[in-house]
C-alpha positions in Angstrom: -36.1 50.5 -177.1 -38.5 49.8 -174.7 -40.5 52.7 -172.9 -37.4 54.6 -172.5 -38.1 58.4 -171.6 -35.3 60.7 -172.2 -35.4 63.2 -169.5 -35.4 66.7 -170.6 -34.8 69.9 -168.8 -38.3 71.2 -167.5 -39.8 75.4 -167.2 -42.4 75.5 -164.3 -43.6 79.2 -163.7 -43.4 80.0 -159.9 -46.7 82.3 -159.9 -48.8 80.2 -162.4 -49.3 77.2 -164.2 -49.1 78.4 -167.7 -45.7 77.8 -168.3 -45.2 73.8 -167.4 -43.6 72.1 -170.1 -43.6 69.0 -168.3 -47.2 68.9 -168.9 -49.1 67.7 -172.1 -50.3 71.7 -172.2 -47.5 73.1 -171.5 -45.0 70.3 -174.3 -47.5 71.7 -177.2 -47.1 76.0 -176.4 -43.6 75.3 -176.6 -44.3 73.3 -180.0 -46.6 75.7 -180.8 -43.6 78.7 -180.4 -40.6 76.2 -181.6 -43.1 76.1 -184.6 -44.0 79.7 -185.4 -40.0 80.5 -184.5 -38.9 78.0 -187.6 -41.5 80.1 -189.8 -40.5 83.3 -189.1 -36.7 82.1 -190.0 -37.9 80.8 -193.0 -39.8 84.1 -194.4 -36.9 86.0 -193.4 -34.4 84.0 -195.6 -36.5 84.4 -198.1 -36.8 88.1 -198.0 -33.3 87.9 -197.9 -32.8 85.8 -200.7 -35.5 87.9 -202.7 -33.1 91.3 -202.3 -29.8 89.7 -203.2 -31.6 88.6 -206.7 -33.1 91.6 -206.7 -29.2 93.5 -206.5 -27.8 91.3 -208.8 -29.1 93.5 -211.4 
């Protein structure tokens, strides 16, 4: 490929600028959330994993 963008759907805040993810700010908050969402959903199977064995008893 050459310097092919794929064009993605883009959030723009009407009141502010915080929320731009077609900015370089903006692409790494929703990183940054995509990020701490995965982890969450990770500790949560785990707990969930952790009572089954638990109940097995």
């Amino acid at each position: 490929m050459t310097g092919t963008k794929v064009d993605r759907p883009e959030l723009k805040e009407l009141n502010g600028s915080w929320l731009d993810t077609g900015s370089p700010p903006g692409e790494l908050m929703m990183t940054i959330f995509a990020g701490m969402a995965q982890f969450e959903r990770k500790l949560m199977l785990q707990r969930c994993n952790e009572g089954r064995e638990v109940t097995k008893f």
